[in-house]
N, C-alpha and C positions, 0 to 999 in steps of 0.2 A: 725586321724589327728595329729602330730604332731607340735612341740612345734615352731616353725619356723613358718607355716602355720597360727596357732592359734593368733600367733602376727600380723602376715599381712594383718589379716581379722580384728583383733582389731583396727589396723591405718587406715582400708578403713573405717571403721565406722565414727568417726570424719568428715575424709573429705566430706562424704556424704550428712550427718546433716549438715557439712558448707553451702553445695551446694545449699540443699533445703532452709535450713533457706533462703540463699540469695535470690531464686529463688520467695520465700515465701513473702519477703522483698520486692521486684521488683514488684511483681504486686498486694498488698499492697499499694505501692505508686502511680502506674500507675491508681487502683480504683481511691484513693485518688485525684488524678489532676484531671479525668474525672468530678467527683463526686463537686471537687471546681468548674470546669468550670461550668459542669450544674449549679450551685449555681448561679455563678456571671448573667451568662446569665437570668435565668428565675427571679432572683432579677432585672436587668434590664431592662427585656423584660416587669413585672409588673410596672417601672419607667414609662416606655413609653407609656402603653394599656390605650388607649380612645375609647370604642366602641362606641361615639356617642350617647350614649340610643337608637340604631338599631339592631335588630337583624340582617336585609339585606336589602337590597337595594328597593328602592319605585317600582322597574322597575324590580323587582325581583319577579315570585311567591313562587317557595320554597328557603329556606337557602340552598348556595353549599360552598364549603370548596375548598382552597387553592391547597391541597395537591391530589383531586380525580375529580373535575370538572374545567373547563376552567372557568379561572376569570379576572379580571380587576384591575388593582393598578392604584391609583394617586400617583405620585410624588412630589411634593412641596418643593421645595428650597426657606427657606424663609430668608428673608433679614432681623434680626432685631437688631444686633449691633449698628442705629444709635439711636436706643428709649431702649437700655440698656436694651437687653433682653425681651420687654415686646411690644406687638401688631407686625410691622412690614407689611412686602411686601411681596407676594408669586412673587419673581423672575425669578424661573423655574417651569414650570409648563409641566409636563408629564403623558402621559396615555399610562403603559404596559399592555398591553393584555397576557396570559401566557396558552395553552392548552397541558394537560399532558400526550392526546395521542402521539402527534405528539413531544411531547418537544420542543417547538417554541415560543418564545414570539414575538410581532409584538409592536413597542415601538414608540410611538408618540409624539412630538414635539408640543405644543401647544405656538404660539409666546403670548409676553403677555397683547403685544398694540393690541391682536383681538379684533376686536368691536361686540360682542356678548351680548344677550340678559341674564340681571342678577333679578332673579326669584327678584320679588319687587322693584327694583331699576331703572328697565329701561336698554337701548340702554347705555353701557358702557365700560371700556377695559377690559378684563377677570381678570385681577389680581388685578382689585380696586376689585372683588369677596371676597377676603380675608381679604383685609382694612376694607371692611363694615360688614363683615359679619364670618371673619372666614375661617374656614375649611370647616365647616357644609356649607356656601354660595355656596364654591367655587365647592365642590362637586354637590351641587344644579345645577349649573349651566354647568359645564363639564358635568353630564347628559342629560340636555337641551341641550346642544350644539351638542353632541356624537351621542345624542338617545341608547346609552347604559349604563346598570348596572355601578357604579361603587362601587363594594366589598371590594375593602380595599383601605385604604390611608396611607401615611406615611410624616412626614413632616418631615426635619431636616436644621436644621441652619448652617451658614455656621462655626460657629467654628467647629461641627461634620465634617463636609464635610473635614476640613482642618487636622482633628485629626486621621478619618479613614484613609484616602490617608497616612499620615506617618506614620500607624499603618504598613500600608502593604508596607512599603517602594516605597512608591510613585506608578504612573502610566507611561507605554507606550505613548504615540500617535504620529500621524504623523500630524505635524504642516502643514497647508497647505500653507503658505507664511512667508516671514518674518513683524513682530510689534513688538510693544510693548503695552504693559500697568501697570497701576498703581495697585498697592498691595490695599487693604484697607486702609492702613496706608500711602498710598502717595511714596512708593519705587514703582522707574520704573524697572519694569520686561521685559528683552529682549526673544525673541521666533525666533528662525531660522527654514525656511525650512527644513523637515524631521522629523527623530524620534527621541523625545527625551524622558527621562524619568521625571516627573514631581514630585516636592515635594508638600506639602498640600497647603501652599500658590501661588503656581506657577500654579498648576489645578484650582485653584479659581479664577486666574486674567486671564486663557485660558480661562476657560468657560463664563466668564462675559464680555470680550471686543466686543465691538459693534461698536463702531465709526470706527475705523480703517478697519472694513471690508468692501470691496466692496458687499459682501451682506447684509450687515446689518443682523438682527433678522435670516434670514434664515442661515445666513454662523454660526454666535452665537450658533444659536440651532445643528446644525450636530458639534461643539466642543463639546456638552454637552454630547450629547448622546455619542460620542466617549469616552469621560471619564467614564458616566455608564459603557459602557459595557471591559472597561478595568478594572474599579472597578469589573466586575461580576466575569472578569477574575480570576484577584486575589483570590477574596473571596472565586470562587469555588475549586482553588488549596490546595491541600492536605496540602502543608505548612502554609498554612492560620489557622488552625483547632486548634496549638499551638499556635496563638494570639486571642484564641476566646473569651476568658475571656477580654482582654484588649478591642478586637472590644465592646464587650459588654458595656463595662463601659461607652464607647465614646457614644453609641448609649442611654443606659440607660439616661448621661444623657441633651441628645441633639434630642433626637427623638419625637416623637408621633405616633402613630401606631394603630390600631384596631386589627390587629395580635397577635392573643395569640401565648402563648410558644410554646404549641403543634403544632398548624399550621406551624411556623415557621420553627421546627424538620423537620415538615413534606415536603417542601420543598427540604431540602437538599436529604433527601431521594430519593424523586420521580423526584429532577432534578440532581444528584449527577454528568451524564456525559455531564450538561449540558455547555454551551460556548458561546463566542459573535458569532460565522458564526450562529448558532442557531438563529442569530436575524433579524429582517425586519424591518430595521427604514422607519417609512411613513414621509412624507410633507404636509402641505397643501398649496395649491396654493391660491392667492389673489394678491389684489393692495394695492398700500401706496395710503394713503387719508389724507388729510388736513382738520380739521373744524375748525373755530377761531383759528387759529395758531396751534391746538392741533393735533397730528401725529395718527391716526388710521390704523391699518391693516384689511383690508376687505377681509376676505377669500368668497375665489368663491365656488357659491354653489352647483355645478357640483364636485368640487373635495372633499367639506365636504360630497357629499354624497356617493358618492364611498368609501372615508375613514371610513363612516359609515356603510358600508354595508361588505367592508372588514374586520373591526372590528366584525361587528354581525358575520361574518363566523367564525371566527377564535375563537369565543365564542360558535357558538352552537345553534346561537339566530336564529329563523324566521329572513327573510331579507325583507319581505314582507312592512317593513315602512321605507325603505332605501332612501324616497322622501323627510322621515321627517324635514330634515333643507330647505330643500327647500319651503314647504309649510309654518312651522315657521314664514319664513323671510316674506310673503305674507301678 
């Protein structure tokens, strides 16, 4: 080898060791972010864990997990801005169903003036459930009502509701006429037929306007679920995964949950290709009722029982007590 050669193998050397060093460097920091997000998240996701003092459900013989058996989520949208933080209104009131054969969730709409039976209290609207009693009532009670498990809960206020939406830069939907309504804070918010994209306070005065619709409660409940499952949208998108630390924080600390960290994980995993067509929003059918001026929704117990025996399939359950709100009501 000479003396020519000798040098040009001497200068590859440098650039080489630049290369790897950077190389070295690069995923180094890429651990590093992974390693902060996990941080922020299971620091969060500990903000949030209330398991109730339950292992599972009263309606449960063995514990099943999130991530390998078909389960059940309550959702809870609770109102408490006007008592500062502190007791409040469960205002949205939902039960997803989720089976991880089929990748399907079936996601229910519960109005919140239903006149249902509240374990100790009596004949009352499902979401005084939470006034009197909590989460722990209200889950009480959406089992009585359901006749099935419910395995996890999650509740979040609506400053989360408004902080996640602008985490992911807002949501889709397709407005179905034109209104308006008020912000929390008394701004009137215009809404035009079609699609638009929503900011965090703008998804909060769609999904809570009720006067203005000609269906009342049932028009209210199919905007909610429209905005879930544009929420799931987002959340499932790969671009979502760089704001996971910040969703975290939002949720840490505006959530409630019985969902550990791992479960959680375990979710994205086993629904990673999952999306809103994946979804089957139910209704239930009923009448408006008046008692001393006070507005009750009477659902009909032909269509509680089909949604309850829909439900038990798509869980796994014997359907053999599918009569059960029927007799109940007896």
């Amino acid at each position: 080898m000479n003396r020519k050669e000798m040098r040009r193998k001497k200068r590859r050397r440098p650039i080489l060791r630049r290369l790897l060093f950077l190389v070295l460097l690069i995923f180094i920091v890429v651990l590093g972010y992974i390693g902060y997000v996990l941080f922020q998240t299971y620091v969060a996701a500990n903000e949030s864990y209330d398991d109730l003092g339950r292992e599972k459900s009263k309606l449960r013989e063995e514990v099943v997990s999130i991530s390998n058996d078909p389960v059940s989520v309550l959702l809870l949208g609770v109102e408490d801005y006007a008592s500062d933080g502190s007791g409040g209104r469960s205002d949205t009131i939902m039960v997803a169903t989720l089976n991880p054969e089929d990748k399907t969730m079936k996601l229910l709409s519960i109005p919140r003036d239903t006149r249902v039976e509240i374990p100790g209290e009596g004949s009352d609207k499902i979401n005084h459930s939470f006034s009197k009693g909590g989460k722990e009532l209200t889950i009480d009670t959406v089992e009585d009502f359901l006749d099935i498990p419910i395995d996890y809960y999650a509740t979040i206020n609506f400053n989360a509701f408004k902080e996640v939406i602008d985490e992911l830069d807002g949501v889709v939907v397709d407005v179905p006429f034109d209104f308006w309504e008020k912000s929390e804070r008394g701004v009137k918010i215009y809404f035009e037929e079609g699609r638009m994209n929503l900011n965090g306070v703008e998804a909060l005065a769609y999904a809570r306007m009720r006067k203005r619709d000609p269906r009342g409660d049932f028009g209210r409940n199919e905007r909610q679920q429209q905005i879930i499952t544009a929420v799931i949208d987002k959340v499932m998108s790969p671009n979502s995964l760089l704001k996971l630390d910040d969703l975290a924080k939002h949720v840490g600390d505006n959530v409630e949950t019985n969902m550990a960290v791992m479960e959680a994980l375990g979710i994205q995993q086993k629904y990673s290709n999952f999306s809103s067509s994946s979804i089957d929003r139910l209704t239930i059918e009923g009448t408006d009722e008046y008692e001393n001026d006070i507005y009750y929704f009477d659902p009909n117990e032909d269509s509680v029982a089909e949604i309850q025996k829909e439900l038990k399939t798509h869980l796994d359950i014997n359907t053999g007590t599918e009569d059960s709100y029927s007799n109940l009501s007896q």
